[in-house]
Every structure is written in C-alpha cells, then in structure tokens.
C-alpha positions as CSV (number, residue, x, y, z in Angstrom):
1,X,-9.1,-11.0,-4.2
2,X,-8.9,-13.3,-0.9
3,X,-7.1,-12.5,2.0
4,X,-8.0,-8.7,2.0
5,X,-8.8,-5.5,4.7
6,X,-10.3,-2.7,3.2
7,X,-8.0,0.4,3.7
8,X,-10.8,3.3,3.0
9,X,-14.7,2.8,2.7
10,X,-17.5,4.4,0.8
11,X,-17.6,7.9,1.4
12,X,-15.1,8.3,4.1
13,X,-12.8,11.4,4.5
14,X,-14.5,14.3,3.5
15,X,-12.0,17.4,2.8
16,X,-9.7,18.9,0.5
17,X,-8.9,15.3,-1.5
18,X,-12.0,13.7,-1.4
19,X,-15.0,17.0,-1.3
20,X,-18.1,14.5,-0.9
21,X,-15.9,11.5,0.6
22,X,-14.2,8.6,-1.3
23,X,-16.4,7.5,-4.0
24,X,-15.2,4.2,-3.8
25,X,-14.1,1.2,-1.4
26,X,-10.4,0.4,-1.7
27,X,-8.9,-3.5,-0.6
28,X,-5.7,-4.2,0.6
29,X,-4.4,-7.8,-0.3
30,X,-0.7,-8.7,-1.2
31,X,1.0,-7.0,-4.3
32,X,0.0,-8.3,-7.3
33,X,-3.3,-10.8,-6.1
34,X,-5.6,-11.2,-9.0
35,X,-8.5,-8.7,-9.1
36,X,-12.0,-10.6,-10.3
37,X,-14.8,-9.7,-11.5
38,X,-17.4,-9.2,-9.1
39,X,-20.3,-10.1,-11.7
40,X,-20.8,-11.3,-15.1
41,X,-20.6,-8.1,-17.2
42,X,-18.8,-6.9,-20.6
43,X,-15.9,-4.7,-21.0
44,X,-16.9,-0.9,-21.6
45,X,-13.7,1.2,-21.3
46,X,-10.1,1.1,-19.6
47,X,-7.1,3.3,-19.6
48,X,-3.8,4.2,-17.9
49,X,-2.7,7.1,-16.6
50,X,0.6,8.1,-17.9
51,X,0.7,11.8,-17.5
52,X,4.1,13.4,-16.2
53,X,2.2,14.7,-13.2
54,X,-0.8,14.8,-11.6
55,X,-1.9,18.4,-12.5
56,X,-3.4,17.5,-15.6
57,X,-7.1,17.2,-16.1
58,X,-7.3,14.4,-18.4
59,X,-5.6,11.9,-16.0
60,X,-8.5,9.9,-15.5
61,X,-9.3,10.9,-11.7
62,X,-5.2,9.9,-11.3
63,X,-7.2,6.2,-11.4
64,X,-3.4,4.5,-12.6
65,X,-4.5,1.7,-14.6
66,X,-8.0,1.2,-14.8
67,X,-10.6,-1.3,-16.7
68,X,-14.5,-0.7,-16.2
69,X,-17.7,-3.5,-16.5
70,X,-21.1,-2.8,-17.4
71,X,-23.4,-5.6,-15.4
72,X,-26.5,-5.9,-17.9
73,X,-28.3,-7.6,-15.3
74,X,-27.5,-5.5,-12.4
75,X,-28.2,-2.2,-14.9
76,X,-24.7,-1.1,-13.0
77,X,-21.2,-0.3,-13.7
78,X,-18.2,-1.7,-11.4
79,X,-14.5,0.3,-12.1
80,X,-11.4,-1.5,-10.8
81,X,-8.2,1.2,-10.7
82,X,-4.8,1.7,-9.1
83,X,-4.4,-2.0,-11.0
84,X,-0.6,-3.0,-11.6
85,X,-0.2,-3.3,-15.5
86,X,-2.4,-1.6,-18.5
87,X,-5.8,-3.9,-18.3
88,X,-5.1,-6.7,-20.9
89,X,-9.2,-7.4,-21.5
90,X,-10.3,-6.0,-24.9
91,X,-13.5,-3.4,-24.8
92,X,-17.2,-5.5,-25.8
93,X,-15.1,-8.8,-24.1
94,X,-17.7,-10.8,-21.9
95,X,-16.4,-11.3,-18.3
96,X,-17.3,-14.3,-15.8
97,X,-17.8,-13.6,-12.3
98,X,-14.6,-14.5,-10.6
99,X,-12.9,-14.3,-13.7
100,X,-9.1,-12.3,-13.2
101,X,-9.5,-9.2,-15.1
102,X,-5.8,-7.5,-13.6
103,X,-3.6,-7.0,-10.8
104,X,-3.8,-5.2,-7.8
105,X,-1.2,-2.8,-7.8
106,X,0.4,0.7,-6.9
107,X,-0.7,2.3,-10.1
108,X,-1.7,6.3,-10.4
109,X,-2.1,8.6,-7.6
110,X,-2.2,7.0,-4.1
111,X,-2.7,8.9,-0.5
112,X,-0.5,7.1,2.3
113,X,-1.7,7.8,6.1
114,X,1.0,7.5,8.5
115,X,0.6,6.8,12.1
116,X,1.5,10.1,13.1
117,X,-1.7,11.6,11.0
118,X,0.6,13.0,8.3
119,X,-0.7,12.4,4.5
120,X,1.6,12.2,1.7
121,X,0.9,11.6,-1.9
122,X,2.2,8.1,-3.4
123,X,3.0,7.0,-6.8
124,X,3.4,3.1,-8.0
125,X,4.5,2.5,-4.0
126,X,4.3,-1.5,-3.6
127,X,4.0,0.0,0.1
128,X,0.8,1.5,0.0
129,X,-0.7,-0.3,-2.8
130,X,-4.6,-1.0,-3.1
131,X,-7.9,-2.1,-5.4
132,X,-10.2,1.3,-6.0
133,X,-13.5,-0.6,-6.6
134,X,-16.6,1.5,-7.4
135,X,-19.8,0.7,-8.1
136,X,-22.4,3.2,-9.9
137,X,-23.5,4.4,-12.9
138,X,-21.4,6.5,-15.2
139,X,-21.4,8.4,-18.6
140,X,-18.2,7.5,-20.8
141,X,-16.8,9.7,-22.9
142,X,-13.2,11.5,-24.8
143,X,-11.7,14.6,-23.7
144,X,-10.5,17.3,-26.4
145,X,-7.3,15.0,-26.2
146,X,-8.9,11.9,-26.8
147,X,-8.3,10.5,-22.7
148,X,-11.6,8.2,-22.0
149,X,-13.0,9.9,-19.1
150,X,-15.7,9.5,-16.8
151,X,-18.8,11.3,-15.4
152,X,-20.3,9.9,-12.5
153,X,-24.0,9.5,-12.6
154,X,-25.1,7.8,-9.4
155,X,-22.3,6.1,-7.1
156,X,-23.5,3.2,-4.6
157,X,-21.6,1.9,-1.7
158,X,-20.1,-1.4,-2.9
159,X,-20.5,-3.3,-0.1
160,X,-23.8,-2.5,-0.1
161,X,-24.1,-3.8,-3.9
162,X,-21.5,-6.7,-4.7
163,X,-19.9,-7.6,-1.2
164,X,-16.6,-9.3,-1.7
165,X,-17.1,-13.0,-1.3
C-alpha cells in the first residue's frame, strides 16, 4: 500500500481484546488501495468470515476476509486480513513481491477508538477500515466444521521483518 499510517502496532494494547497485545501491525491507507505482497511467496490458505455474529469459534480470529503466504526463503508466513472482497488468488499460486494480492477493506471484526477513549466494535465500516498484516509462523488446519483455522506458532513484529517500502 503507499500513502499509509499505521493505526495499531505489534503488540500494543494489552487487555480484555487483545490478552498478550495485538499480534499484528494494522495500515491505514484509503478504502480500497491495493494490498501487495511483501515478498515472493506461494499461496497457503484464505477464507472469509461470514458467520451471523462474532460469538462463534470458527470465525477465523473475526480476520473478515483473509489470504495467507508462505515465504520459502524467509522460512515465514505473512497473513493479510480485514481485506475488502473474498481473496481472488488460488491456494499453491506463486506470488511476486509487490504483486496486488486484495483490497484493503472494512472486512470482519474491527475495534474503532474515539477521541473521547470510548471503544466500540465495527463491522465492514469504510470509516474505520485497515490492513491486519502479521508476520510469524503458523500451523493450518480445519475445525470440526471444516473453517481453515490458524494456530500461531511464533509471531514477529513486522516491521521488524518486512518493513513497508
């Protein structure tokens, strides 16, 4: 993405929704800027989350739409949520650093800070949309109800990885 803040860092606000801080960085840019791949890598899972509410446990961390690289070279995983549409890149495709691989977008569960230090859940908000971008190493796997899931392994700060350029 170009012209972007980050909105939350690597391991910031520990408490009740994130217990050992965010596990993630998440960019701001404008609604809808292309989100590219911050290394060569290959397609290893995606999904969606389209559960009527957030109280169910298969909703893939309430990630929205999601798509998730494994970086050979790097030995690491990168996982790009809260993307705009259903990831469109096939699983075993080969991805190009700086190739699009989505949208950034309002998808899945969202946490909106206003100024008065109130926090209020957000779902598909152009408002407070953003690009989750973690960087790690993760086990992927199907729930009971055949939802790809996620176990985190070892989580790194990605802007101590793969900086934005």
């Amino acid at each position: 993405m170009d012209d972007f803040k980050i909105t939350q860092r690597f391991g910031e606000n520990k408490g009740p929704d994130y217990k050992d801080g965010h596990l993630g960085t998440d960019f701001m840019s404008e609604f809808g800027a292309p989100v590219k791949a911050a290394a060569n890598g290959i397609v290893v899972a995606k999904g969606t989350d389209e559960c009527p509410n957030f109280e169910q446990p298969d909703c893939n961390y309430k990630w929205g739409n999601w798509i998730m690289l494994w970086h050979p070279d790097l030995k690491i995983h990168t996982v790009y949520s809260h993307l705009k549409e259903k990831p469109y890149k096939e699983i075993n495709e080969k991805v190009w650093q700086g190739e699009t691989i989505g949208y950034e977008g309002g998808s899945g569960y969202q946490l909106k800070l206003w100024s008065d230090g109130r926090i209020t859940q957000s779902i598909g908000d152009s408002d407070v949309h953003h690009l989750d971008f973690m960087v790690g190493v993760f086990n992927i796997y199907k729930t009971f109800e055949g939802k790809i899931d996620l176990q985190f392994i070892k989580l790194y700060d990605p802007l101590k990885i793969l900086p934005p350029k």
